[in-house]
KESE-802034 format. One line per 10 residues: number of its first residue (from 0); for each residue z, x, y of C-alpha. Coordinates in Angstrom, 2 decimals. Layout:
<recs>
NUM	Z X Y ~ ...
</recs>
This chain:
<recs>
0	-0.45 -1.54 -11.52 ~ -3.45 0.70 -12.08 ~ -6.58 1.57 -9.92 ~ -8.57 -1.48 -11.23 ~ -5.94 -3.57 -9.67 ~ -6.46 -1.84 -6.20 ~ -10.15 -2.30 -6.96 ~ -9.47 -6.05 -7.82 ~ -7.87 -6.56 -4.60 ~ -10.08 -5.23 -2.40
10	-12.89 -6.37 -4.20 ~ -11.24 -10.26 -3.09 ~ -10.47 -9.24 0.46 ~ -14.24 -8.49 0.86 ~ -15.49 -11.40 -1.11 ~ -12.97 -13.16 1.82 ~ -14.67 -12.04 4.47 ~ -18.35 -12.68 2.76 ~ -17.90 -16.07 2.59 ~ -15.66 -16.91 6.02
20	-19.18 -14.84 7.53 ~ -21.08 -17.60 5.40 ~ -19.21 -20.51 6.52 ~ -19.62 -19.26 10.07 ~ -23.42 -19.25 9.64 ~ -23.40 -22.29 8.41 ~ -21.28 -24.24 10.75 ~ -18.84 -24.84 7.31 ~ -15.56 -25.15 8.44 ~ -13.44 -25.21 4.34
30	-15.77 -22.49 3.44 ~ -14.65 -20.76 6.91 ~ -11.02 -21.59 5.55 ~ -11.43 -20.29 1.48 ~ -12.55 -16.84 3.06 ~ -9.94 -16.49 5.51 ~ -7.40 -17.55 2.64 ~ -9.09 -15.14 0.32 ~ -8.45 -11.81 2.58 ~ -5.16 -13.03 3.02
40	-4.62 -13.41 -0.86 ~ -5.95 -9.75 -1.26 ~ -4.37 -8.43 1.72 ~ -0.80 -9.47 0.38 ~ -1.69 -7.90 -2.88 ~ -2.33 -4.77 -1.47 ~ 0.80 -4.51 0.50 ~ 2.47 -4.91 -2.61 ~ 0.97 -2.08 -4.36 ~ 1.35 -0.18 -1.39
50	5.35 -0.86 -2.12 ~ 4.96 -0.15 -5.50 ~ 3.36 3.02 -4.77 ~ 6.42 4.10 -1.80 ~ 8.66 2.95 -4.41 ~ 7.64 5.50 -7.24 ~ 7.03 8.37 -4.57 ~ 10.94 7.91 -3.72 ~ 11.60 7.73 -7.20 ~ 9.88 11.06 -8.20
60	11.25 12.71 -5.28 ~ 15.19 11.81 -6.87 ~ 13.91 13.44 -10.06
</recs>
């Protein structure tokens, strides 16, 4: 996975915590839920490009 997909993911995490801070200003308790679901979503996806990335360091280090 490229740069766009780091992008992406951050880009979903943020949008997360944009609308949890919305749904707190508006007393909205699902839209407090979708953001908090939201960074989770993009959090996970970053960890996993974070192993992708450890992954190919170990394999160019073999080479």
């Amino acid at each position: 996975m490229g740069i766009g997909d780091k992008i992406s993911n951050k880009a979903e995490e943020l949008g997360g915590k944009a609308k949890e801070a919305a749904g707190d200003a508006t007393d909205n308790e699902r839209l407090q839920a979708e953001g908090q679901a939201d960074q989770a979503s993009g959090q996970t996806k970053q960890a996993g490009e974070h192993v992708k990335d450890a992954a190919g360091d170990v394999k160019d280090a073999f080479k």
